[in-house]
N, C-alpha and C positions, 0 to 999 in steps of 0.2 A: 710048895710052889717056890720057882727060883725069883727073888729078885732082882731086876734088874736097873742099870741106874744109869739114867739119863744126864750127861754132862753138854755143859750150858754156859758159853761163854759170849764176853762181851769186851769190849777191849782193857781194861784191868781188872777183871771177875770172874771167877770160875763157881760154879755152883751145880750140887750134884744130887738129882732126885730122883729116889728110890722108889719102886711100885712094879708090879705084875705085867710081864713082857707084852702081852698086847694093850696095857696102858702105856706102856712104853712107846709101842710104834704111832700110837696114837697121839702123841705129847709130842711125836718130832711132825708128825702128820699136821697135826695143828698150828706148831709154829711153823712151817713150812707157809703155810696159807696166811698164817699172819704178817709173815714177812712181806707175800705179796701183797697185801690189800691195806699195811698200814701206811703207805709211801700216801694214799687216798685219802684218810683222815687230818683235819685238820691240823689240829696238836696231837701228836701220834704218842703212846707214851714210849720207852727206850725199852728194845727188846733185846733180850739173849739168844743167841744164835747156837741150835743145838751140833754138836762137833761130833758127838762119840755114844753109843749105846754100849753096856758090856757089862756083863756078869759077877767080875769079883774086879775089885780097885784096891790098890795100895796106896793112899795118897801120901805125898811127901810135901806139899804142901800146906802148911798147917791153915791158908787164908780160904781154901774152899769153904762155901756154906752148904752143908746139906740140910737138904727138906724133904720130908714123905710127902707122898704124891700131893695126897686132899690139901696141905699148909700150900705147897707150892702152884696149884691151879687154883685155890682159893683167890692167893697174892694177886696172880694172874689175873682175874675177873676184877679182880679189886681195881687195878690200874687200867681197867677199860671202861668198868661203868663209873668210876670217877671223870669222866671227859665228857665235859659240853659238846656234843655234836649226836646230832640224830638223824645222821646219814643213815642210808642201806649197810655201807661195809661194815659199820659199826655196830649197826642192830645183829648183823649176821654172827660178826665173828663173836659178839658177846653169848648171843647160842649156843655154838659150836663149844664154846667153855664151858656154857650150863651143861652140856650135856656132857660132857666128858666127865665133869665136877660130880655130877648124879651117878654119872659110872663107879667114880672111883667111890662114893658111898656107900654102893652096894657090893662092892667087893671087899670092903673094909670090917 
């Protein structure tokens, strides 16, 4: 299986995680959705914005952080169900990560 690694920036932070091309499309699919729905949240926590999908990386960079999928949609949940607010958008988008999270489980 190729992996592929999803790059994820933020305005001084590059961070780059690896996992199985249709968990790939799903992890830009996801933050896509997050983007829109956290402007609706309260205290929103600070998201990366995914830039780049692709198969082989040479970084020159020595400050990127990589993470395999499960560490990095873990983080991810982590910083949603840490937030007081028991809106709709919230309860959703924390979902949408359990379930991607369970995904990447089973492919592990």
């Amino acid at each position: 299986m190729i992996t592929h690694r999803v790059i994820l920036v933020d305005n001084d932070h590059t961070v780059c995680v690896a996992m199985p091309e249709h968990a790939a499309l799903q992890l830009i699919a996801l933050h896509l959705r997050l983007d829109k729905e956290v402007p609706k949240l309260q205290h929103p926590p600070k998201l990366l914005r995914p830039v780049a999908l692709c198969t082989a990386t040479q970084w020159l960079d020595a400050s990127t952080t990589h993470y395999d999928a499960l560490t990095y949609v873990a983080m991810l949940l982590s910083s949603f169900t840490s937030l007081r607010d028991d809106t709709y958008p919230l309860i959703a988008l924390c979902t949408e990560i359990r379930a991607l999270l369970a995904q990447l489980e089973q492919w592990e």
